[in-house]
N, C-alpha and C positions, 0 to 999 in steps of 0.2 A: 099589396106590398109596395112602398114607394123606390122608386128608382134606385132615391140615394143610399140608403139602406142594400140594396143588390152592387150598388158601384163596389163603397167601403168592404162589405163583406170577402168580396172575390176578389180586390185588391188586395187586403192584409192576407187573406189565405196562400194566391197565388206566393208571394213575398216569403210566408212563411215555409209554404213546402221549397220554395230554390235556398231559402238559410239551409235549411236542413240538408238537404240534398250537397251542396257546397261544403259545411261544416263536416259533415261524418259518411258522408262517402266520395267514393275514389271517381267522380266524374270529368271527362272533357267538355268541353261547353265554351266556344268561340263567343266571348261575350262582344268582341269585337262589330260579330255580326247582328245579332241579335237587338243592340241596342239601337241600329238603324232602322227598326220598323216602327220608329214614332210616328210615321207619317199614317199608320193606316189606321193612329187614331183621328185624325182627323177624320179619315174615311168614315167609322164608324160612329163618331161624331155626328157627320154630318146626317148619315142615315138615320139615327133617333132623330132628329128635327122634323123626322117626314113620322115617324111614329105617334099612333097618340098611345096613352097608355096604357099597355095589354102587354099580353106576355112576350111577346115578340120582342115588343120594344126590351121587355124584364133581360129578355137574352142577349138584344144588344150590348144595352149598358151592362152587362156579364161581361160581353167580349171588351169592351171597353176598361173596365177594372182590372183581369185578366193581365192584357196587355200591357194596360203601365205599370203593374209589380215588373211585370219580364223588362221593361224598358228601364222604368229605375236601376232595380238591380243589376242587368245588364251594365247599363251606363256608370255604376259606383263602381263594380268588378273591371269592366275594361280601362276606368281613370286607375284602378289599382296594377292592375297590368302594366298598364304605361309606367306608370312609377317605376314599377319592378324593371322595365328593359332601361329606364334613367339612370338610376340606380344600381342596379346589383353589379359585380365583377371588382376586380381586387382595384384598393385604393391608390396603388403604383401604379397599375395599368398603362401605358404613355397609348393613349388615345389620339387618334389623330384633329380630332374636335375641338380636344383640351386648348384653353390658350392661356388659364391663368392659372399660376400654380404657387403659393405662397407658404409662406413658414412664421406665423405672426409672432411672438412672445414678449413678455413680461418678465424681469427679472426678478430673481429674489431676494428683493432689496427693501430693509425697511417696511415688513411683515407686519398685518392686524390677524389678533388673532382668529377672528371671525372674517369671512368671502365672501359675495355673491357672484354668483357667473348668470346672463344672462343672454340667452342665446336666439336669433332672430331670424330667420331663414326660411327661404320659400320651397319648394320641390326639391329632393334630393336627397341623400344619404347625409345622417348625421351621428358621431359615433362620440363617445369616450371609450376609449380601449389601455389606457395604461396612464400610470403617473409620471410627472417630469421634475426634476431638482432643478429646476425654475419656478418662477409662481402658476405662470401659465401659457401651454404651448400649444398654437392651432394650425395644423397642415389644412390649406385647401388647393385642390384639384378642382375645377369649376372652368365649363363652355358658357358660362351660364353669366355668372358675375364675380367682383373679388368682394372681398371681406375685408372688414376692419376689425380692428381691437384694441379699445380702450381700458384706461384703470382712473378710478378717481376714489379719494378716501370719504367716505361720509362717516361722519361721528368716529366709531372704531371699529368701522366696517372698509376692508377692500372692495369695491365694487367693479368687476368687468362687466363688459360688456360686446360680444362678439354680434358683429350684424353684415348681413349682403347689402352689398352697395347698390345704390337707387339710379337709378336707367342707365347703368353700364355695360348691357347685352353686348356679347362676344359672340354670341354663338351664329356661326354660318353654315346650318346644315348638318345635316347625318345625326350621329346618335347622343343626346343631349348629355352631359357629364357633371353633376355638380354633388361632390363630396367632400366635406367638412370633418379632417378626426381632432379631436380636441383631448389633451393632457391635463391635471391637475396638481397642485402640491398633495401631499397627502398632510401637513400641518395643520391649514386650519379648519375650524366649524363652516362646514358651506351650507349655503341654500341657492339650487339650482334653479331658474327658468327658462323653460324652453317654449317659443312658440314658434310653429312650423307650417306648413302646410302639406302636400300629398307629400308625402315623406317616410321614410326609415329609420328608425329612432335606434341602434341598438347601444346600450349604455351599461357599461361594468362597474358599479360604485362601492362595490365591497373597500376596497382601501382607502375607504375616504370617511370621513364623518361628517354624514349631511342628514342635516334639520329639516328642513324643508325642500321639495323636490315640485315642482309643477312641472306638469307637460301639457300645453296645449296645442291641437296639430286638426288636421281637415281628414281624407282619405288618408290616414296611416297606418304602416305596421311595426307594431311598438315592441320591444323586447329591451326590459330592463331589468338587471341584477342588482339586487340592494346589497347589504353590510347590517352589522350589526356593531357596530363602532361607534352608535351612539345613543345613550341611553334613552331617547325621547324622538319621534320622527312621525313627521307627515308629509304624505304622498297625495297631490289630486292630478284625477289625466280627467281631461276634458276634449273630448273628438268627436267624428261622424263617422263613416260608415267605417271601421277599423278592425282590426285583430291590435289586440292589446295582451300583451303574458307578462306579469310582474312575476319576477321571482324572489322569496323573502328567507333568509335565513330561519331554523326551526327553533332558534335558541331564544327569538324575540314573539313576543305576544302580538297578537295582530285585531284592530277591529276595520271593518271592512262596510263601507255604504254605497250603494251603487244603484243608479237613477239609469236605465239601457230602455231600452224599446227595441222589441224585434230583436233579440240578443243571445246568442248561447252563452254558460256560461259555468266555468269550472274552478271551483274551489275548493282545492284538496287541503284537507287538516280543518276546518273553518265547520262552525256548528249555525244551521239557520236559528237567530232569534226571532225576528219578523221579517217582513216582506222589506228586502230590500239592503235587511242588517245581517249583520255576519260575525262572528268572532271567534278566536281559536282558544282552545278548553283553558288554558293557562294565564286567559286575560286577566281574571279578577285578579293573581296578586305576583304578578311578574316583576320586574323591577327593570326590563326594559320594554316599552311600548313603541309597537307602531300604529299611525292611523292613516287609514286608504279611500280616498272619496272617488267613484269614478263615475262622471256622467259621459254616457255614450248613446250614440243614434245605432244606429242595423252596424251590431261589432258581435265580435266575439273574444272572449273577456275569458282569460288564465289567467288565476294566481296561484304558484305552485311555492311548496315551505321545502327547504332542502339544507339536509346536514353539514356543520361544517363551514364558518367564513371568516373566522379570524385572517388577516395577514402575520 
């Protein structure tokens, strides 16, 4: 048996049993700690060098694959931790950290009927939580950097654009603070984009009529509400190691493609066509469609259908 063949195998296994393990049971596990033992691969690294190739060595490079699933994964889980103590706690909170705290908006002046919102953000909580009778309104809270917000009309499209400012670190210490809540008209046809990185996406768009929705983000955890406001609608998330939960109204027809590696995943209401394809029983002749692309690394992926989203 060749080496590399023993590496791969006990790598993607170890990997697999800590998904598991993480996903559907109640465990503690200081990934904190654990992801500091990269060093003793070098250790067992260096040991196969002195091996020729026999079983001994077979065991090494065992411990060696072993290992870096526990290190990977460790290492994605404890960047996800951090996030979590960056992030989480209420978005008033007066922090002592905070130093920029803004209230950006756009009036409702001389409206298209069609939006883009495009949203550009590094580490941190990123939310839509309610609408505003403005065109568009952004609270941020940030140790981190300030934000701008711009509008420019293209053709008969509003276009925004919310982004963190480029080397404007504030932060001096202690526990880092950067949250972004963002408002919308409920007026026009939008198409959102979000690219983030380790981050927290939670987004409520049932009141709004959005076409298109992109999320792209690094270690996230994603929780989005759609709407059914509008007759036609696609969705792609593209991430790495994440929890992602879309949740879709059950009154709209849904088809679902999704490319994950190492991935759990839960699609209630959705019937498997093929590997990879998904769709709810009502697709063939519904008269409102949605369509869901999601490419993910080591995530775990809900999408759950739930009664009831009119505003």
């Amino acid at each position: 048996m060749k080496s590399g063949r023993v590496f791969w195998g006990s790598f993607f296994i170890i990997i697999g049993v800590l998904g598991v393990l993480h996903n559907f049971f109640e465990i503690s596990i200081y990934w904190g700690t654990l992801w500091k033992l990269w060093p003793l691969l070098l250790v067992f690294m260096g040991i196969s060098v002195f091996l020729k190739d026999t079983k001994m060595k077979w065991v090494v490079v065992a411990a060696i694959g072993l290992l870096s699933g526990v290190v990977l994964f460790s290492s994605v889980q404890h960047g996800c931790d951090s996030v979590d103590r960056i992030v989480d706690g209420d978005f008033n909170n007066d922090d002592s950290t905070t130093t920029i705290t803004q209230t950006l908006t756009e009036n409702w002046s001389d409206p298209a009927a069609q939006a883009t919102l495009r949203f550009e953000g590094g580490a941190g909580r990123f939310t839509i939580d309610d609408t505003t009778s403005e065109y568009v309104t952004v609270n941020v809270n940030s140790s981190i950097s300030s934000y701008s917000l711009t509008r420019e009309r293209v053709d008969d499209t509003d276009e925004f654009v919310v982004s963190m400012g480029e080397g404007s670190v504030h932060w001096n210490g202690g526990t880092a603070n950067n949250r972004v809540a963002m408002q919308l008209n409920r007026a026009p046809l939008w198409d959102v984009f979000v690219e983030a990185g380790a981050a927290k996406l939670n987004f409520d768009l049932t009141p709004y009529r959005v076409r298109n929705l992109s999320l792209e983000a690094g270690a996230a955890n994603i929780d989005v509400r759609l709407g059914d406001r509008c007759d036609t609608s696609e969705v792609r998330v593209e991430t790495g190691a994440s929890s992602v939960t879309l949740r879709i109204p059950a009154s709209i027809a849904c088809e679902l493609q999704t490319e994950s590696a190492l991935s759990s995943k839960h699609f209630d209401g959705f019937n498997k066509i093929e590997s990879g394809l998904y769709r709810t029983s009502n697709f063939g002749n519904a008269k409102k469609r949605m369509t869901i692309r999601i490419e993910s690394g080591l995530s775990k992926l809900t999408v759950e259908r739930y009664e009831g989203s009119e505003w």
